[in-house]
C-alpha positions in Angstrom: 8.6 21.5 17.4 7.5 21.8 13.8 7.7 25.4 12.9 5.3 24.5 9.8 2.4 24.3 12.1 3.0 27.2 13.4 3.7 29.0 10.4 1.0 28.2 8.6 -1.7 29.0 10.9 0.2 32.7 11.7 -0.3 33.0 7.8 -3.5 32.2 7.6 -5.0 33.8 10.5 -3.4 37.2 9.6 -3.7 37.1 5.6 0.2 37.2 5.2 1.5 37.0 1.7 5.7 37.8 1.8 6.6 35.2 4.5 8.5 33.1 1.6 11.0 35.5 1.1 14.6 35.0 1.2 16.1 38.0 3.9 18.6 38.3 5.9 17.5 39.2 9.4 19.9 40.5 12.4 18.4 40.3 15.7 18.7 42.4 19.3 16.2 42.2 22.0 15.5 45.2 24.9 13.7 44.7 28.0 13.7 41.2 28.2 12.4 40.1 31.9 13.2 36.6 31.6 9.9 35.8 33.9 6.9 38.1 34.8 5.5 36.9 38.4 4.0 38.3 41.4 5.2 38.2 45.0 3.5 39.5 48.0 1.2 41.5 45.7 4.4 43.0 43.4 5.2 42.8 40.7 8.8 41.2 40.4 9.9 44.5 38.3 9.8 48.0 39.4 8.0 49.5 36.2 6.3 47.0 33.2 8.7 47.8 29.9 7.5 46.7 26.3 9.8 44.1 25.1 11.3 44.4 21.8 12.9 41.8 19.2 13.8 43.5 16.2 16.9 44.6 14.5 17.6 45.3 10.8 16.7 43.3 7.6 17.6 43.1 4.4 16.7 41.1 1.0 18.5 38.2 -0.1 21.5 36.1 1.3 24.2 37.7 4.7 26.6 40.4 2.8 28.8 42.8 4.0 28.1 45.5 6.3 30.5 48.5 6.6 29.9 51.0 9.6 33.3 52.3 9.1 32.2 55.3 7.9 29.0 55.6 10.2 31.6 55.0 13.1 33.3 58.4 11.5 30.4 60.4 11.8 28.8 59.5 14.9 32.9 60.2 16.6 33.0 56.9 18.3 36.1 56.2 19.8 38.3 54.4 18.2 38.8 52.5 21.7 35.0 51.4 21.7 34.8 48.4 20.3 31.1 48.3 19.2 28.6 50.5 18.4 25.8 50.4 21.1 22.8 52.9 21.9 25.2 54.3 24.9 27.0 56.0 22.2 24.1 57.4 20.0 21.6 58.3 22.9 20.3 58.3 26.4 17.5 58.8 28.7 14.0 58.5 27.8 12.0 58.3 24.4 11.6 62.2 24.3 15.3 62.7 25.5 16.4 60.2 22.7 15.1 62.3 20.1 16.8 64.9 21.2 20.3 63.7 20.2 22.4 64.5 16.7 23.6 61.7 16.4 20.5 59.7 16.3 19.7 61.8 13.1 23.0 60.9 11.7 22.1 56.9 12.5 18.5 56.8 11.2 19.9 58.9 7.8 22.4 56.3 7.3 20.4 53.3 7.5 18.0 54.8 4.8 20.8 55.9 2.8 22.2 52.4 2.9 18.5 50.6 1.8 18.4 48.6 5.2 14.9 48.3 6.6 13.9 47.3 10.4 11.9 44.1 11.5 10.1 44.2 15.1 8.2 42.0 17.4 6.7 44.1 20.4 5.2 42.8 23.4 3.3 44.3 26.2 3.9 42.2 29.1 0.6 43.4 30.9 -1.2 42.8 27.7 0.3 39.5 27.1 -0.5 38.7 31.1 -4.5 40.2 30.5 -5.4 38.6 27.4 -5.9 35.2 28.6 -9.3 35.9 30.2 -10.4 36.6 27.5 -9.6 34.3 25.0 -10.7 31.8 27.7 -14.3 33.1 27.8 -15.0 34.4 24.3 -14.6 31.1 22.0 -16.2 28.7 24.7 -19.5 31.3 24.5 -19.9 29.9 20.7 -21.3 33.6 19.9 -19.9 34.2 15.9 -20.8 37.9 16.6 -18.3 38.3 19.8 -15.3 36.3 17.7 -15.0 39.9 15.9 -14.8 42.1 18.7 -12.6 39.6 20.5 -9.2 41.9 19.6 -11.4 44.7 21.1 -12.8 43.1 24.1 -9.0 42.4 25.3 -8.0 45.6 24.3 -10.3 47.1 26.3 -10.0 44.6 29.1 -6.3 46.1 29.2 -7.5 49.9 29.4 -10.2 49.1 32.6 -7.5 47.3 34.6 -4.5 49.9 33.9 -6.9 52.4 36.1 -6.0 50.4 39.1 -2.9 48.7 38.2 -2.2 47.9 42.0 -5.6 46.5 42.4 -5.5 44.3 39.9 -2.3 42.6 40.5 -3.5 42.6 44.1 -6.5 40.6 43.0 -4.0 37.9 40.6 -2.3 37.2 44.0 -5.3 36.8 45.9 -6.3 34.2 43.2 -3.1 32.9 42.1 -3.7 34.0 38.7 -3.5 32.3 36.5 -3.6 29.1 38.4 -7.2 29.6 39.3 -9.0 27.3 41.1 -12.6 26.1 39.8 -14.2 27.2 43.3 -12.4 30.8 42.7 -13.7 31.4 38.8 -16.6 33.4 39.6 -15.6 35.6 43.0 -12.3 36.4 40.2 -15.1 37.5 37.3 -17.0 39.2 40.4 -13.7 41.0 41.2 -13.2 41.9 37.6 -16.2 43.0 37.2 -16.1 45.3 40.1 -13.1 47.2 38.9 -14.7 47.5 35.8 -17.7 49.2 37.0 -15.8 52.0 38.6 -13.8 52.3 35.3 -16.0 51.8 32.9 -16.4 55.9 32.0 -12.8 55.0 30.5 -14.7 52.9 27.2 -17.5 53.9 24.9 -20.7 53.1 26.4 -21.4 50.3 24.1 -17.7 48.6 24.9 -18.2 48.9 28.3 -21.9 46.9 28.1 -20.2 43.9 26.3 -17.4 43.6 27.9 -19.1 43.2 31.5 -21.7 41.2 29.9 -18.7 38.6 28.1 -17.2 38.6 32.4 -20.8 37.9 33.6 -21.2 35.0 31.0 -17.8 33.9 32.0 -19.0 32.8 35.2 -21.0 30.4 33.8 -18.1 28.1 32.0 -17.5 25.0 33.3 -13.8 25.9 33.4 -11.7 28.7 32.1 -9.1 27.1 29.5 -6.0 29.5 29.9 -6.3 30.8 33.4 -6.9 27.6 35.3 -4.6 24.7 36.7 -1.3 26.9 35.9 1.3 27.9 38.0 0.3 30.9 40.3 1.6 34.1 40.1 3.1 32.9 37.1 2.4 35.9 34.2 5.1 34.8 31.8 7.5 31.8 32.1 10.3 33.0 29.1 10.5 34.5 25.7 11.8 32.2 23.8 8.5 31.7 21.9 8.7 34.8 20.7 12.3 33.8 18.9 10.7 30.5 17.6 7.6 33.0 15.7 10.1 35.1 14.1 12.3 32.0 12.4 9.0 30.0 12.2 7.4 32.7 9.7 10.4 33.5 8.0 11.8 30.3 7.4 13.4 30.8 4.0 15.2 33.2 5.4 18.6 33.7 7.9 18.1 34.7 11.0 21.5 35.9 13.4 20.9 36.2 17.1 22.9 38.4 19.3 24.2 35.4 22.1 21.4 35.1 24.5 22.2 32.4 26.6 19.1 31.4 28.0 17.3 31.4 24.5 20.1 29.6 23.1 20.0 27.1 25.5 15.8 26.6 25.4 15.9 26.5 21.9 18.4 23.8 21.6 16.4 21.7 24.2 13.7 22.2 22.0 14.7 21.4 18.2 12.9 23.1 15.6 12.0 20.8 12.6 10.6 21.5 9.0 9.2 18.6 7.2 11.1 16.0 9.7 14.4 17.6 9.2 16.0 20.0 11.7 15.5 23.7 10.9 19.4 25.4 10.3 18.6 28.9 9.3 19.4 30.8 12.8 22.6 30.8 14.6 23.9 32.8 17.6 26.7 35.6 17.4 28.7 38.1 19.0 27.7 41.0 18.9 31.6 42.3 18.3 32.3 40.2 15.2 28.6 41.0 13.5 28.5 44.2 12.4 24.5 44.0 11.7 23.9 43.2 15.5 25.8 46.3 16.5 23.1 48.4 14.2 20.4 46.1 15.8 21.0 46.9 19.2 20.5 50.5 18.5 17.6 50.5 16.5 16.0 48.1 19.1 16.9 50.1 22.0 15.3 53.0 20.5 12.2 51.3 19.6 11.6 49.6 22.9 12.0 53.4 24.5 9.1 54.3 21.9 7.0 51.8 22.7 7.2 51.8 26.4 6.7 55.4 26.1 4.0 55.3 24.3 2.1 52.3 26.2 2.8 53.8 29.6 1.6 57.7 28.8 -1.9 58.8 28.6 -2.9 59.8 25.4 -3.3 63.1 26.0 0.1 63.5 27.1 1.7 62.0 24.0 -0.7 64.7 22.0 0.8 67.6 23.8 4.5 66.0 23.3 4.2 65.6 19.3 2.7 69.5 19.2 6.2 70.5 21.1 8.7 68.3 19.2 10.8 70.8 17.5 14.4 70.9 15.4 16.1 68.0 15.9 13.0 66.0 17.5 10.7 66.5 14.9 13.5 65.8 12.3 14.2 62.9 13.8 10.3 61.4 14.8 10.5 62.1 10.7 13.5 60.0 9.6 11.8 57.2 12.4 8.5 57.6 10.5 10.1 57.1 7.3 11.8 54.1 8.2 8.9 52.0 9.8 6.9 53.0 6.7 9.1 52.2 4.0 9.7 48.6 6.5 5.9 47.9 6.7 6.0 48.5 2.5 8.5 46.4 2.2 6.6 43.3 3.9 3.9 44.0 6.6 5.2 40.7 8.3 8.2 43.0 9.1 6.6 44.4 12.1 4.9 43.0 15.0 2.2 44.2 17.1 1.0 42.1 20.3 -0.6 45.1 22.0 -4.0 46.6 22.7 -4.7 48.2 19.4 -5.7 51.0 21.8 -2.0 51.6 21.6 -0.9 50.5 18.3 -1.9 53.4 16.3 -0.2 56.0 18.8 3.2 55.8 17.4 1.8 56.0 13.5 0.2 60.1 15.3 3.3 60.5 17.1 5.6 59.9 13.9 3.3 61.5 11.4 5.0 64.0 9.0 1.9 65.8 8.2 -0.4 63.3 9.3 -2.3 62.2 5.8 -1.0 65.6 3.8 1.3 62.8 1.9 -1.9 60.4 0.6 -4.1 63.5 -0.5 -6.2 63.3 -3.6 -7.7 65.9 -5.7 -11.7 66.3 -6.5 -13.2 68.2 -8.9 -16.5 70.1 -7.1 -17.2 70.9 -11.0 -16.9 68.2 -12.7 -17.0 65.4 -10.2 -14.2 63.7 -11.0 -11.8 62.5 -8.7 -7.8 61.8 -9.1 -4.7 60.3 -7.5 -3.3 63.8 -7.1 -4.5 67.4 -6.1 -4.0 69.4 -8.7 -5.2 72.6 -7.0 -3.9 74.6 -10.2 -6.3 72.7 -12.6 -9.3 73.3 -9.8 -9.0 70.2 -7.7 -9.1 70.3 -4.3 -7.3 68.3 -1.7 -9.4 64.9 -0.7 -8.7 62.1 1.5 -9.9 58.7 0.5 -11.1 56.2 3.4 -11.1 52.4 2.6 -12.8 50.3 5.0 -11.7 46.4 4.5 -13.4 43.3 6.5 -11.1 40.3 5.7 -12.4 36.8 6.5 -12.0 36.8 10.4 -14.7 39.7 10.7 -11.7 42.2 11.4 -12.5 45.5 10.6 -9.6 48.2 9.1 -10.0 51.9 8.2 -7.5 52.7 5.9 -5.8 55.8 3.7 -6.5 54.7 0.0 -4.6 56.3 -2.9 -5.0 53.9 -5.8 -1.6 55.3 -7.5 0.5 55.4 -4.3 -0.6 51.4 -3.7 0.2 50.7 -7.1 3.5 52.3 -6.2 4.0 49.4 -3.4 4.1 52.5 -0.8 2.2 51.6 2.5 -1.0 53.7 2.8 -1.9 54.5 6.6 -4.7 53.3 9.0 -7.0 55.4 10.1 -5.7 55.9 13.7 -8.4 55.1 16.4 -8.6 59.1 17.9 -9.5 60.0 14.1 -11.8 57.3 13.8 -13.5 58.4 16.7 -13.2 62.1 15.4 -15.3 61.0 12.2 -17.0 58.9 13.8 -21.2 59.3 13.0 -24.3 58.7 15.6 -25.9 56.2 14.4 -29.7 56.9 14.2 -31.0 53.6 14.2 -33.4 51.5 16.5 -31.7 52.0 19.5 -31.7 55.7 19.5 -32.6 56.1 23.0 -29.2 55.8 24.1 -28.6 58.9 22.8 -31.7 60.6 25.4 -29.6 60.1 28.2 -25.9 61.2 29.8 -24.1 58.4 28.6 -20.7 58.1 27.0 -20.7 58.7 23.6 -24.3 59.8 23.7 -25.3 62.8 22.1 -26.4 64.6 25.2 -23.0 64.3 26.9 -21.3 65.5 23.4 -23.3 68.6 23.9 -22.8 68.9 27.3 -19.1 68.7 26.9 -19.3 71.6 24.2 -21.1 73.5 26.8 -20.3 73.3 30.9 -18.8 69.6 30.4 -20.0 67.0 31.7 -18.2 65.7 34.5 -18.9 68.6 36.6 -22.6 68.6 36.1 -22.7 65.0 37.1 -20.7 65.5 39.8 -22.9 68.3 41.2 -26.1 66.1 40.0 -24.7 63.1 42.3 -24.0 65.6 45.0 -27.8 66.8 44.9 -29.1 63.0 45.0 -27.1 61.8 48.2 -28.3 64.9 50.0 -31.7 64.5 48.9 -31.7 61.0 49.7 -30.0 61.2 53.3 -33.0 63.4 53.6 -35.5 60.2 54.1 -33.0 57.3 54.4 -32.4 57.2 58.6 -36.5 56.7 58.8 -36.8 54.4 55.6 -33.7 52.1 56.8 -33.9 53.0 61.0 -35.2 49.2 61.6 -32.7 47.7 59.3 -29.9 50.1 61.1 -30.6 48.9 64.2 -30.3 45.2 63.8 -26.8 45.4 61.8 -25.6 47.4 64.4 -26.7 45.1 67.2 -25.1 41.9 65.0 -22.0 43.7 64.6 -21.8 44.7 68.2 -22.5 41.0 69.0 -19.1 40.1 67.1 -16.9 42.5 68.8 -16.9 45.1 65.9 -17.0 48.9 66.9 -19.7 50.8 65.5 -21.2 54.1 66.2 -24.8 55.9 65.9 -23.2 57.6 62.9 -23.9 54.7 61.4 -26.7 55.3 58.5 -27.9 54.1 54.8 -25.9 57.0 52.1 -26.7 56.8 48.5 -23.3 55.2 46.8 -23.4 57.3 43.2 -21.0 55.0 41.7 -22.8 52.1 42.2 -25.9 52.7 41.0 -24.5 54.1 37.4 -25.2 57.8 37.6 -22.1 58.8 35.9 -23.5 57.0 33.0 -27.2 56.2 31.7 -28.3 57.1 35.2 -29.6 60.5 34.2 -31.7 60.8 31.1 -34.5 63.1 29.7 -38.0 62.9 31.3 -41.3 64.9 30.2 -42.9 65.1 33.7 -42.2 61.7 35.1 -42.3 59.8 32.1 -38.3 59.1 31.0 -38.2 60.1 26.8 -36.7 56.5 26.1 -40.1 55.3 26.3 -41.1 57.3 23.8 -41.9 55.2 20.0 -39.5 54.4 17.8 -40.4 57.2 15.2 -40.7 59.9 18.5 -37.5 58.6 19.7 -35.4 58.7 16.4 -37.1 62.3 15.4 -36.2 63.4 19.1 -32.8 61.8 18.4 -32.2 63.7 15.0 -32.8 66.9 16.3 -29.9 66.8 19.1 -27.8 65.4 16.3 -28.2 68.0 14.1 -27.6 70.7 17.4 -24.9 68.8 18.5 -22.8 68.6 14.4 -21.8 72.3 14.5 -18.1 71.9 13.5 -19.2 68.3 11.2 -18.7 68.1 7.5 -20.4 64.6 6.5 -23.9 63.0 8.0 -24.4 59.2 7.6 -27.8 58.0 7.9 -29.1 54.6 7.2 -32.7 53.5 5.9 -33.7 57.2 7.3 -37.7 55.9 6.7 -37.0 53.3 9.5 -39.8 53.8 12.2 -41.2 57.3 10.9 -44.9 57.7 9.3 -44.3 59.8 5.7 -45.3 63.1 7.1 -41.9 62.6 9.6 -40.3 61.0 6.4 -40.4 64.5 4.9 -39.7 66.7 8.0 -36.5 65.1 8.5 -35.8 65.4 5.2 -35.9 68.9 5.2 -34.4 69.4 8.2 -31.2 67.7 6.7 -31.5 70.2 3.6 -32.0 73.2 5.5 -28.8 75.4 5.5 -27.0 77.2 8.4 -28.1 80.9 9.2 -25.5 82.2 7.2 -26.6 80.2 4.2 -23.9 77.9 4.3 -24.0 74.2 3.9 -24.6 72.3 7.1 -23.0 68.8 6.1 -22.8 66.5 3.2 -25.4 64.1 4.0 -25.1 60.7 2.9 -28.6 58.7 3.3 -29.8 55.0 2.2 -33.6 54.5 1.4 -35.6 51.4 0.2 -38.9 53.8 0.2 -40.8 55.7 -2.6 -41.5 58.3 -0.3 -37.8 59.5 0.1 -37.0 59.4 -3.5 -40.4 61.5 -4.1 -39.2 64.7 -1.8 -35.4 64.4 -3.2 -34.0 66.1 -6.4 -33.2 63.9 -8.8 -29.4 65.3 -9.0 -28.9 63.9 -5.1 -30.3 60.7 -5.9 -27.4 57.6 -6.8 -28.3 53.9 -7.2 -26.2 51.3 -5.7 -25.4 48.2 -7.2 -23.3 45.0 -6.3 -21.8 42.7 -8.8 -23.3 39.4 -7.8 -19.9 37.4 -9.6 -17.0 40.3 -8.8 -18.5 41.8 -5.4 -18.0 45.0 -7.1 -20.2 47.7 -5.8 -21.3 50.9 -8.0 -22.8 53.8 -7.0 -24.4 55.6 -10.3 -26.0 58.8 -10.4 -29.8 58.8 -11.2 -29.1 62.4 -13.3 -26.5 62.6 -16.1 -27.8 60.0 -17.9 -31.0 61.2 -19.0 -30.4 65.1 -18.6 -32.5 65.4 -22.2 -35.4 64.1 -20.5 -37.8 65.1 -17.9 -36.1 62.1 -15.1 -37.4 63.9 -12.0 -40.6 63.8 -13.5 -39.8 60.1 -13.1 -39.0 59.8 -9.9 -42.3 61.6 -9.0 -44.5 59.4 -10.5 -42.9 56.2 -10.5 -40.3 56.2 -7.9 -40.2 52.5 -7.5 -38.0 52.1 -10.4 -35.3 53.1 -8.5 -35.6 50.6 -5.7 -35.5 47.5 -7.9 -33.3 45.8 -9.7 -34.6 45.1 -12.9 -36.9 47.5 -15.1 -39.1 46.2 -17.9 -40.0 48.9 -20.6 -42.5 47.9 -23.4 -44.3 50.0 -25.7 -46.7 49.2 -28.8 -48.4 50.9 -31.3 -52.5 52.4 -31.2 -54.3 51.7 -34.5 
């Protein structure tokens, strides 16, 4: 195998710009299966456990490692004749935070500049993903190739409602040995478990995931999930092993002795160039020190991550609100040590997960969550720096950097421009706080938001009120007894003959037997119920009714919000609606108070006539650096009359070059 292959398309596909470095790695692995497969509808293990290959790093060639004195501290018997996790901790995640002596490991490995290097699989994931990398590039759709992270993601999330039925369904199909003939009853199956599931996704994820399965069924063959062995999830890890000296080539890499990695990888030779690759070799774990502090680190971290994958989300909320003493002191010092890793060299750590579940452990761990990436603004003087000075009159301020990198991959980040220039790693945006901020969109499809569906603005205000959930339920109670109600004479002739077929065949059937309205199936947990004025449903209203409709819930339903993002707010409305909205968005609460900071893009003369000239900002964008500016309309020109400007000529703030002439009267 030559690892340069491999390399280089890991580096290029994920921007990675430290892989040349010379480190020293030590590696330990936890929770390593050896094979994934089902049998008589089981799984062959008795609970699905992330598997970790990590250990500790450092920079430069092997040295010395002393744990002499870490050996001291911790009390381990003389008599044992390695450190192992045994000795530092035990039970679960939760329990393992618990323990003293964890605190005392974690404080030396910072105190000694070591830093930690993961890879972290979930086996489900890794087993899931394949149905979807088999559908999405054969579709040739450019659009789907960037939610294609997403749609496995949330792929992952449907089938973990009904882990039983789904691995019942692999057996039935020998998954993922599928047969051509059994491609589309799968998708069918699929789709079906996804339909009773999908209140689990946003609206919007739901709709293109089922509608990626549907166009599945349509392939002529399904790449990664046809012709293989069946049952057959995962075969070895042993790849895994190959990645980690593959990207890291210039470095050395020492194995704890795994005999059945050993063994694969020496019946597959690695090569660099044509020559053999020599920078890994297998150890005991007794004789190297590093793999002793390895098979700690990596028993701990395979405990958060299973612990982490495994719990609802909700759950692992309520556990970070009660860690306390030593916990919290020691989800800290764990905190502190994946960050200042991830600083060191993002390729350090290794995420093949649903990123559903990636950002958990970055809330779990937090410190203060963003308190340490704050910035200070200046409400006075509008000015904006790397550190909130709250003496001088500047107020604490979170930055948000939203970056789109060449594969259409979208990343909310923390942005700080003195703590990046600092080399210190600056958070994501976790996905529960991206939702939190997360604006309606008032756009051309505002009709979503006029009926129940998830992340619609009817259900958010229902939630804040009686929630949801049970009003549907009692609204799907209501239809099946209204419908029973007409069904036995609408369906009596129908009745009659199923009854006499399956009486024919032997199969025991009753006069109970009758035509029931089946909620689920017909949607009305979702879009099924929306707003009507008589009998006519509001989503057939026009576009400017529907988006004025649309704003008004919105601005009911953003009590507790502190910023409004609108885009092109003239789309669809006459001027006379241009203007209503407008002050509708101005208007203050009944105490006086601001509602929210409203941020608004316009390419029409009518908005920029009915705003102050102070609120008004034009955006440009560097056509050779891609910089974008955003420059107030007001300071500029404060000794002249500029709203007088924006009155009269307000097209001379939508384009992008401004001829001024003048000339003399005889």
């Amino acid at each position: 195998m030559d690892i340069d292959e491999l390399r280089d398309a890991e580096i290029q596909l994920h921007g990675l710009t430290k892989a040349d470095g010379v480190y020293t790695f030590y590696h330990d692995e936890t929770n390593n299966i050896r094979k994934l497969y089902i049998d008589d509808g089981r799984l062959n293990v008795a609970e699905l456990k992330v598997f970790v290959l990590g250990g500790i790093v450092h920079e430069g060639a092997p040295r010395p490692i002393e744990i002499q004195s870490l050996r001291e501290a911790m009390r381990i018997q003389k008599t044992a004749p390695e450190i192992k996790l045994e000795h530092v901790a035990k039970g679960n995640f939760l329990d393992v935070l618990r323990s003293r002596k964890l605190t005392t490991f974690l404080r030396w490995l910072i105190d000694n500049g070591l830093m930690i290097h993961y890879h972290e699989l979930d086996p489900f994931y890794w087993s899931v993903a394949d149905i979807i990398d088999s559908i999405v590039p054969e579709l040739g759709n450019p659009m789907l190739l960037q939610y294609h992270v997403l749609l496995k993601s949330d792929l992952v999330a449907v089938l973990r409602c009904e882990l039983a039925a789904t691995i019942q369904l692999f057996h039935d199909f020998g998954y993922p040995g599928l047969s051509p003939e059994g491609r589309r009853p799968f998708l069918d199956r699929l789709i079906e478990i996804l339909e009773r599931n999908s209140d689990v996704l946003p609206h919007f994820n739901a709709m293109m995931l089922k509608g990626v399965l549907q166009a599945g069924r349509a392939l002529e063959s399904l790449e990664f999930i046809e012709g293989y062995y069946p049952n057959l999830l995962i075969d070895e890890f042993s790849t895994f092993y190959q990645g980690r000296i593959a990207i890291f080539k210039n470095s050395t890499h020492i194995f704890d002795m795994e005999k059945v990695i050993h063994d694969r990888l020496l019946e597959t030779p690695l090569t660099s160039q044509g020559k053999p690759v020599a920078n890994f070799r297998f150890a005991d774990s007794k004789a190297e020190l590093g793999l002793q502090i390895s098979d700690v680190i990596v028993g701990v971290l395979g405990k958060m991550h299973t612990y982490f994958t495994n719990t609802g989300h909700e759950d692992v909320a309520a556990d970070r609100e009660a860690l306390a003493g030593t916990s919290l002191e020691n989800a800290k010092l764990l905190s502190d040590l994946i960050s200042a890793s991830h600083a060191a060299n993002v390729t350090f750590l290794h995420h093949v997960a649903s990123v559903h579940d990636i950002d958990i452990p970055s809330e779990f761990l937090r410190n203060d969550r963003y308190g340490n990436y704050t910035r200070g603004w200046h409400g006075e003087t509008q000015t904006l720096e790397d550190e909130p000075d709250e003496a001088r009159g500047f107020q604490p301020a979170l930055s948000v950097r939203l970056t789109v990198d060449q594969t259409l991959e979208a990343e909310w980040g923390i942005f700080n421009r003195r703590l990046e220039k600092e080399g210190k790693r600056l958070p994501s945006l976790s996905y529960n706080d991206r939702q939190e901020v997360m604006p309606s969109r008032l756009g051309p499809y505002a009709d979503h938001h006029l009926g129940w569906g998830r992340l619609s603005v009817l259900n958010k205000i229902t939630e804040d009120a009686k929630g949801s959930r049970a009003l549907l339920a009692e609204a799907g109670r209501i239809a099946r007894a209204e419908f029973s109600k007409e069904s036995k004479a609408l369906f009596a002739e129908v009745i009659k003959q199923a009854k006499c077929a399956a009486q024919a065949l032997g199969v025991a059937v009753t006069d109970d037997l009758q035509a029931m309205l089946d909620i689920q199936a017909v949607g009305l947990s979702g879009r099924g119920i929306s707003l009507h004025e008589k009998n006519l449903p509001l989503r057939q209203l026009g576009l400017g009714s529907s988006r004025l409709f649309v704003a008004a819930l919105q601005d009911q339903a953003r009590v507790n919000a502190s910023i409004a993002l609108i885009d092109e707010v003239e789309h669809g409305l006459e001027p006379h609606r241009i203007a209503r909205v407008l002050r509708q968005l101005k208007a203050p609460k009944k105490d006086g108070s601001i509602k929210a900071q409203v941020f608004l893009t316009t390419h029409s003369p009518v908005v920029l006539c009915d705003l102050a000239v102070s609120q008004l900002h034009v955006v440009r964008r560097d056509k050779i650096t891609g910089d974008v500016t955003a420059l107030s309309a007001e300071p500029q020109f404060k000794s002249l009359d500029s709203q007088a400007v924006s009155r009269t000529t307000p097209e001379a703030f939508l384009v992008s070059t401004v001829l001024v002439s003048f000339g003399l009267q005889y």
